[in-house]
Each structure stands twice: as structure tokens, then as C-alpha cells.
N, C-alpha and C positions, 0 to 999 in steps of 0.2 A: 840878961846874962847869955852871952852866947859862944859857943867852939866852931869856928870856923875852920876849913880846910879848902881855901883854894879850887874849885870845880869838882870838889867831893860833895855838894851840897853843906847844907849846914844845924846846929840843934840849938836853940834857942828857948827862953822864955817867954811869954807876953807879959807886958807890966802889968803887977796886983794879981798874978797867976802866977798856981804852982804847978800846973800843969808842963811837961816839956813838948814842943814843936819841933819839926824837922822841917826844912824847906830843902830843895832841889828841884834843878832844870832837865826839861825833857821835849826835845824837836822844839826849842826856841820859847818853851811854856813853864810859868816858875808856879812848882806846886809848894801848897801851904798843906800840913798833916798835921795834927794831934795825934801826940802819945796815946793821950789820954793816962797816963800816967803822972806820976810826982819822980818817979825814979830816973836817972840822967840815962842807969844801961840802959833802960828800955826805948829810947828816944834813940839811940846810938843803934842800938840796932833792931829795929824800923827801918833807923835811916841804910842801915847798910842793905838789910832787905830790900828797898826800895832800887839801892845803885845795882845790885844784882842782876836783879829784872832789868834796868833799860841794860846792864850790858848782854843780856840774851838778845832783848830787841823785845819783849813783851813787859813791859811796866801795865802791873795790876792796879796800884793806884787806889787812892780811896774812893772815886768816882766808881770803878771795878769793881771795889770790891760790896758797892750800895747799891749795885745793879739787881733788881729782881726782874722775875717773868712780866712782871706786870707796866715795868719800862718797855721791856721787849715790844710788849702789845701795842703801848703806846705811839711807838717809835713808827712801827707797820703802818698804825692808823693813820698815822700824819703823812707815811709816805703815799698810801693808797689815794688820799686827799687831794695833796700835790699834784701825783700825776694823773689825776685825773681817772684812777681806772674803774672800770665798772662793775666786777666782780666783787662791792663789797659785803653781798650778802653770802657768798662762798666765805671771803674771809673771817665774816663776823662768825661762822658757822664750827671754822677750825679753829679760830682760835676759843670759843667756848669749850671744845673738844681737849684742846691742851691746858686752859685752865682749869678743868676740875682735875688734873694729874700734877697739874706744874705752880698752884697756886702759891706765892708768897716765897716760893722758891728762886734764892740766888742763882742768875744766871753763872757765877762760875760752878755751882753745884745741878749745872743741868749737862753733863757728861754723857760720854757714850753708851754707857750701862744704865744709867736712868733712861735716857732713851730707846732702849732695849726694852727694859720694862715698860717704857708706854705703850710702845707697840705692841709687846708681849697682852696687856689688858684689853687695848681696841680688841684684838683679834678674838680674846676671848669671850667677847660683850659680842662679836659676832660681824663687825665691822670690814667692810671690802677693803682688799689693801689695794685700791684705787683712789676710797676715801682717806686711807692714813697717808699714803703718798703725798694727796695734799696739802694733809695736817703738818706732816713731815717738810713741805715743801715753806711752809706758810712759817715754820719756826726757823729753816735755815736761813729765809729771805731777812727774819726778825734780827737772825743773830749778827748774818752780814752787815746791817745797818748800825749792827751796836758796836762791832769790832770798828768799821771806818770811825765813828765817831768817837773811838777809844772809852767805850761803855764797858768793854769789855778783851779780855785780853788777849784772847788768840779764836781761831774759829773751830768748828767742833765737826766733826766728819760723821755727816749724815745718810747712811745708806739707804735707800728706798728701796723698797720691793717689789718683785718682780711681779708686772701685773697680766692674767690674763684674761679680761672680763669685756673683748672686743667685742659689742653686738653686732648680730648680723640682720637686724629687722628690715622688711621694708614693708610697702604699702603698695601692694595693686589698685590699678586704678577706678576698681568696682570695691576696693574695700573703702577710700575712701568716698569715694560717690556715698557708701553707706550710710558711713560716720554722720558727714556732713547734713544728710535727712533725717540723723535721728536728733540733730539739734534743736532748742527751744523754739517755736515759732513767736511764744510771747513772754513776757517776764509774769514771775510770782512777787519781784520785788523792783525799785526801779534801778539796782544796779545790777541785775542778772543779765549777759549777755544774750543775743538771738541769734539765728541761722543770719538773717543779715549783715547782723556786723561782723562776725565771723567766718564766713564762706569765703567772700575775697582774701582773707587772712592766712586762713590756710591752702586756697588755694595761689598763692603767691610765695606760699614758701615750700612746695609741693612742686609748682614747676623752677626756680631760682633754686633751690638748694639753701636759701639763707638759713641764718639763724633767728630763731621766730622772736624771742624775745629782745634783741639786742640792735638785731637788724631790719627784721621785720615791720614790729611793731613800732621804732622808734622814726619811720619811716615818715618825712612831712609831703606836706602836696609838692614844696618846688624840688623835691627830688626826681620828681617822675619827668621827661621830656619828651613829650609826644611826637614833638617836632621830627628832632635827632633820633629818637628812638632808644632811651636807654631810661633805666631804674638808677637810682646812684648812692653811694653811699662813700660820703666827703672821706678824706685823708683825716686818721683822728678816732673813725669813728670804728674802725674795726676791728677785730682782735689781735689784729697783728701791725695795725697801725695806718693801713696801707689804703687809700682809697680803692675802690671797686665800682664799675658798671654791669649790666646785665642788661643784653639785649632785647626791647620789647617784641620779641615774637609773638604771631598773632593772636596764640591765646591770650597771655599775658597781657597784651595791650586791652586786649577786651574787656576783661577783668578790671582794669585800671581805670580806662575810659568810663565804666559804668561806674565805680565809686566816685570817682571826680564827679560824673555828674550830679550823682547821688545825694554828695557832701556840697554841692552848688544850691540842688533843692533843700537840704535841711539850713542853709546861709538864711536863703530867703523866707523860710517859716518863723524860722526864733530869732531870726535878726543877729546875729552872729558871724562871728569869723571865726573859721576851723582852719589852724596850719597843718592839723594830723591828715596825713594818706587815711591810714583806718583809725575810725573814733566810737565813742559811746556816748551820743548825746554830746559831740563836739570835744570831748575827754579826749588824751588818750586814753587806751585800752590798757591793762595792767594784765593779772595774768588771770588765766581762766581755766584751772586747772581741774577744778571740780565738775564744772559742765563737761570737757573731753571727756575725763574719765565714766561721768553718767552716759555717753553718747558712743563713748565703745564697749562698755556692757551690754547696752541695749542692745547690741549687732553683732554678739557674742563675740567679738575681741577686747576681753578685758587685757591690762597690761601694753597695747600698745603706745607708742611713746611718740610724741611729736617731732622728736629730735629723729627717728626713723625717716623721715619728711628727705633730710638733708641725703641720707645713705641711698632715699629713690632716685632725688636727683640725679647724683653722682651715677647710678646705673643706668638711669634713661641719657646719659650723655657720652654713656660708655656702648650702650645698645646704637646708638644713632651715629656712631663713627666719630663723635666730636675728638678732636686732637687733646690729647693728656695739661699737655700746656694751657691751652686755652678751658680747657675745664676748669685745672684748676685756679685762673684768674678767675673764669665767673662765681666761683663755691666758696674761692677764699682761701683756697691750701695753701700755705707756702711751701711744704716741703713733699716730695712724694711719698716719703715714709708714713705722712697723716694721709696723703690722700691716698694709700694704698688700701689704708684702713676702711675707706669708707665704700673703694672699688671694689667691692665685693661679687664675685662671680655668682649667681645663680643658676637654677637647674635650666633654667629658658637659654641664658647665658651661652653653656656650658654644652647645648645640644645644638646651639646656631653654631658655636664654632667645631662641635663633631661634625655636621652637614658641609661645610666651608673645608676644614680637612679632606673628608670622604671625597668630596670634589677635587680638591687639590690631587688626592692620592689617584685617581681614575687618571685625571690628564697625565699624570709621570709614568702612570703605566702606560696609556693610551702613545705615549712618544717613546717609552723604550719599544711596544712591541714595530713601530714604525721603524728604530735604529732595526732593530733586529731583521725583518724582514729586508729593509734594504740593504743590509750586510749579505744576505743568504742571495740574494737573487745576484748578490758580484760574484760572488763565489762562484755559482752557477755557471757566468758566463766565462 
């Protein structure tokens, strides 16, 4: 049994069912709906509910409206997958974050005011709004994906907070000399790192400015060209997509040199092939978090952070006159506003360019009193 109306959709029965259906078209897509009911109003309007929505331009749809947080997540995970990105332990990290707030909850019931209140909780559990930015960042990516795929019906305005938690660390070059001797010379177990697997490690992303875990370490032997003279990291692999070289100056090659050959003699001991730059017993290296932190207690800077590594860079290339440009090709910045962030002035800084002034300001005097004088002595004549 069915009422038709001509491009109004339409309300039908299925055979051996008393249930009534509604069908209608939407961008070239013929949707099938259950009432779920026995009653014809109720099916009729559904169905007009339904024609409402596409004439807004937002059709909720039954798909829409069986959307929970937990599609959302889904959705993210398959994109992260996809493209390939590397950051899935940040994400697995926010979205645990949002699921103990958002669990089993309809994405159409995750609104502006519920997300007031999520935030409102982080903050008071003590959380940096650096970290809910990302959380924040990690749901609006979720929900984008659900509205393209018509998961969901319109998009939801996410304001992030305004963050000010720019570090300013760095590392003089006798703190880490420190660090670096206070490392294991031997293991307690056999996957504990040493000073030698590590040293070249950190000191390669000490002078490069890279990022230790991503760039760093994921670093193979045919990256390095001794020949040509550069460190590399393929298009793909960086965080902004973009291939990167670094030139081997002479520290740096030394450095290199001596692990290549390093990882040559361990070839020929265990009979192996190692495609890692830096490795553990032919491994790569993973993260070695707990050894740093014991190795800058012992040399009384607890609290310094690896990622400080990156900010010395940037200052020794800003100390050494290198051009802004080509800093930031070697560092990785795409934009000056990050690498502004990392350009950070220090007192050393900051007293080379008071001496550079003072000098400048001597010569402008040193040539007015010159004008002046040669003005007075025409007079004169």
C-alpha cells in the first residue's frame, strides 16, 4: 500500500508488515526510513520532516541520526591509517580524553554547550589548554569527516583556547656535555640503552635541530651522503610533508662517520644487516625516556626536555648569522610565526646585539661630530 506524490518522496508499506516506510531522494540518493510505527500520521510526517531538512540543505537522516561519538572515532582512525600520519599515539591519547566525557553520546547531541562543559572539566582536572586544543582539535577533525560523509548534519563551531605555554629552554653546550656522561656505560638488562648508542643521537639532533623521535631516530644508513654532504629526510616523511636536507658540517659528519663505521663493525660480528643510522643491537632505537630523565637528575637538571634540543638549534643558527630562510629549511619550519617561536632571544643574544648597537651608535656620532666640525670651519672662512 502506498501515497505517492510525485518528487515529494513517498509512504508505503512492506509486504507481511504493518510497519509504515517512507522513501525519498536526496543529491541523486534514494533513502528507505521506517516509521517504526503502525500509524500512516506518523510516517507522513517523518516524511515531511525529512523534505524540510533537504529544503534547508541539512537532511539528518537516519544515518544522522545513529551516529554516536564512537563512529566519530572510528572514522578519524581509518583517516589517520589512510594517510599515513604518524601522530597516532597523540591521537589515541585525545581521543581517550573525549571518550570518558562523550561516551555513547549522539553526535548530534555533542553541541556547543556540551563542549563547553568538556572543556570546563579538563580544566578543572588541571589539564593545559594546549592539551584540550588538541583534544578539541582531534573532535573537530572527527566531526569534519562525518559531515563530508553525510554522518552527520551540519558542523559544530569549535572555539579553542587561547594558549600561552611557549617554552623557552635550551641547552648550553657544557649542560649537555653533562647529560651525555651521566649516561649508562653498561646495561642492567639487555634492552637498557648506553652512552654509545645514544650520544650520537643526541648529538645529531643538538646540532640539525631535528625532531628526535620522528626524524631523528627513524633516520636509515642510505639517508646520510657523505659524498654530497647532506643528512636527508625523503618528501613524506616530515611533518609538514615536505622533504628536507641538512648539511654535513664538520661536526656532524664526524659524528656520522664514526656510527657508520661503528654499525659496519657490529655487520661483521653478528653477521647482520642494519639499515638503521642509530640502532640497539641492529634494532631501531624506540624511545628512551626514562634513561634521559635519570641522566638529568644526576647533573642537577631535572625537567629538561629533549625537544629543548630543537629551540638550541634554532639559536645557534640565529647566533651564527645563518639567513631566517634557510634556517628555516634546515629546522623544518614552514611558517615564521612557528619559527618565531623557537627564535628565542637570550641574555647572550641580547648583550651581542647591545655591543653591535653601541658600535653602531659611536660611528653616527663619530660622523655627525665630523658634519659639524666641517660645517664650522666654512663658517669660519
Amino acid at each position: 500500500m502506498k501515497n505517492r506524490n510525485r518528487g515529494m518522496g513517498a509512504v508505503y508499506q512492506q509486504p507481511n508488515s504493518a510497519l509504515w516506510w517512507i522513501r525519498y531522494h536526496h543529491r541523486g540518493r534514494k533513502y528507505r526510513e521506517s516509521s517504526h510505527s503502525v500509524n500512516h500520521a506518523d510516517a507522513v510526517r517523518l516524511l515531511k520532516r525529512r523534505l524540510g531538512e533537504i529544503s534547508q540543505g541539512r537532511l539528518v537522516g537516519p544515518d544522522v541520526e545513529k551516529t554516536t561519538f564512537e563512529v566519530l572515532a572510528s572514522m578519524i582512525r581509518a583517516d589517520y591509517s589512510v594517510n599515513q600520519r604518524r601522530s597516532c599515539a597523540r591521537l589515541e591519547n585525545s581521543l581517550g580524553h573525549l571518550s570518558a566525557f562523550f561516551a555513547n553520546a549522539l553526535a548530534r547531541d555533542i553541541t556547543t554547550d556540551r563542549i563547553t562543559q568538556y572543556i570546563a572539566d579538563r580544566l578543572d582536572v588541571g589539564a593545559a589548554p594546549a592539551s584540550i586544543n588538541r583534544e578539541l582539535a582531534c573532535l573537530k577533525h572527527a566531526l569534519a569527516l562525518a559531515v563530508d560523509a553525510e554522518k552527520v548534519a551540519h558542523r559544530v563551531k569549535i572555539k579553542l583556547l587561547q594558549e600561552n605555554n611557549v617554552r623557552k629552554g635550551f641547552f648550553e653546550p657544557e649542560q649537555l656535555e653533562a647529560i651525555i656522561q651521566a649516561l649508562p656505560t653498561t646495561r642492567q638488562h639487555p634492552r637498557d640503552l648506553t652512552r654509545s648508542e645514544l650520544e650520537p643521537v643526541l648529538r645529531t639532533a643538538y646540532l640539525s635541530g631535528w625532531r628526535l623521535r620522528s626524524e631523528v631516530l627513524t633516520r636509515r644508513r642510505d639517508h646520510v651522503d657523505l659524498q654530497a654532504g647532506w643528512l636527508r629526510l625523503d618528501p613524506g616523511e616530515t611533518k609538514n610533508g615536505e622533504g628536507r636536507n641538512f648539511p654535513l658540517i664538520p661536526e656532524l659528519r664526524a659524528i656520522l662517520e664514526a656510527q657508520l663505521e661503528k654499525t659496519r663493525d657490529f655487520e661483521r660480528t653478528a653477521g647482520v644487516i642494519v639499515p638503521w643510522l642509530f640502532h640497539h643491537d641492529g634494532k631501531a632505537i624506540g624511545s628512551f625516556r626514562k634513561t634521559w630523565i635519570a641522566a638529568c637528575r644526576a647533573v642537577g637538571l631535572p625537567g629538561k626536555l629533549l625537544h629543548d634540543m630543537r629551540r638550541s638549534a634554532v639559536r645557534a643558527m640565529e647566533r651564527a648569522g645563518v639567513s631566517r630562510s634557510a634556517a628555516m629549511a634546515m629546522v623544518g619550519h614552514r611558517t615564521q610565526s612557528i619559527y618565531s617561536r623557537y627564535a628565542i632571544a637570550d641574555s647572550t643574544m641580547l648583550q651581542e646585539a647591545g655591543e653591535k648597537l653601541a658600535v653602531a651608535q659611536t660611528e653616527q656620532k663619530r660622523h655627525r661630530s665630523g658634519i659639524l666640525s666641517e660645517l664650522s670651519a666654512q663658517r669660519r672662512m
